[in-house]
N, C-alpha and C positions, 0 to 999 in steps of 0.2 A: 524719099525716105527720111524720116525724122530719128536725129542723131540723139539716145540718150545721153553719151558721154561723149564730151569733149577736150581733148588734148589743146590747150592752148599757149600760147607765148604771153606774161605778161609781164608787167614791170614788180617790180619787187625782189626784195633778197630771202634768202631760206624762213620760212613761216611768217612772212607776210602776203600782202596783196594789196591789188590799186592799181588806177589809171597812170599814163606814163607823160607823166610832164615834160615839159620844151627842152628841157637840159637833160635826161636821161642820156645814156649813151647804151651802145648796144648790150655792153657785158651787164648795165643795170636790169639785164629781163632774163628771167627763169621760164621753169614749164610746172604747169598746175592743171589739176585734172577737175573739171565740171559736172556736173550735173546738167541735163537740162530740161525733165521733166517737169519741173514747176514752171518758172522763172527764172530759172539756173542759178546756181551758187555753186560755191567751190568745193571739193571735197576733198582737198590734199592743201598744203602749206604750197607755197612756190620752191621746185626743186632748182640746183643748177643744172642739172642734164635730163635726158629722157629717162636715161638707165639707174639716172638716181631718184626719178619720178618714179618708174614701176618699180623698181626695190621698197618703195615707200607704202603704196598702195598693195603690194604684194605682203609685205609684212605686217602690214594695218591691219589686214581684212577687209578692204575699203568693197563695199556694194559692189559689181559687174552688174546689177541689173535684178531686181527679186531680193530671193535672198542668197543668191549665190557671188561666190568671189572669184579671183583670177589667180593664176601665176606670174610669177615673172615674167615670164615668158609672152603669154599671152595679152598683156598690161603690154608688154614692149613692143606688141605686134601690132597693137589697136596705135597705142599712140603714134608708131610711124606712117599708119593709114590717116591719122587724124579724131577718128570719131568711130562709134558704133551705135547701132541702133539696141533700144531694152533688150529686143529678144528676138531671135530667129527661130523659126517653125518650119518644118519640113518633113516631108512623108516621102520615104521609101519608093524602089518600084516594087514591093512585096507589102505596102502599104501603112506598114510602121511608122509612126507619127512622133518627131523629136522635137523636144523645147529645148535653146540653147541659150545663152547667154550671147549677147552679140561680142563681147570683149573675148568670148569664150572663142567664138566664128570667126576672131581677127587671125588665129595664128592657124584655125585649121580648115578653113575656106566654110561659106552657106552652108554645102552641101554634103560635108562630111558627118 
């Protein structure tokens, strides 16, 4: 499964970003939400907590995938899985065909 969005640890303080030098220590690293349908790039500032990441991207309107966005909630559910894929598709047993956002899928399973 190829992960659109990724939840990552990196070094930096609140809106920035960068690799983590010899001397960092652990409190020097936030969480920052990716992209990785190109080449990945970041698409949030570096938060200090998870809950301060999805509050961010929740409030932003940051992408889920398309043109759709997430909740808090659902931001909060993807990031503790780590990642989600663009999109989830799935049919029914009455045959019904749903597009989901995969950030959308973290908090209410595939197959809901």
């Amino acid at each position: 499964m190829y992960l659109d969005h990724k939840a990552r640890r990196t070094f930096g303080t609140e809106g920035t970003f960068g690799a983590k030098p010899k001397w960092a220590k652990e409190e020097d690293f936030g969480w920052q939400m990716w992209e990785e349908v190109s080449e990945g790039s970041p698409i949030s500032p570096v938060c200090q907590s998870p809950e301060e990441l999805a509050r961010w991207l929740a409030d932003n309107g940051a992408s889920a995938g398309g043109n759709s966005t997430a909740t808090y909630e659902q931001w909060l559910a993807m990031i503790a899985q780590g990642g989600a894929p663009s999109l989830i598709v799935s049919r029914s047993q009455d045959g019904a065909v749903s597009v989901r956002s995969g950030v959308e899928a973290a908090i209410e399973g595939p197959e809901s």
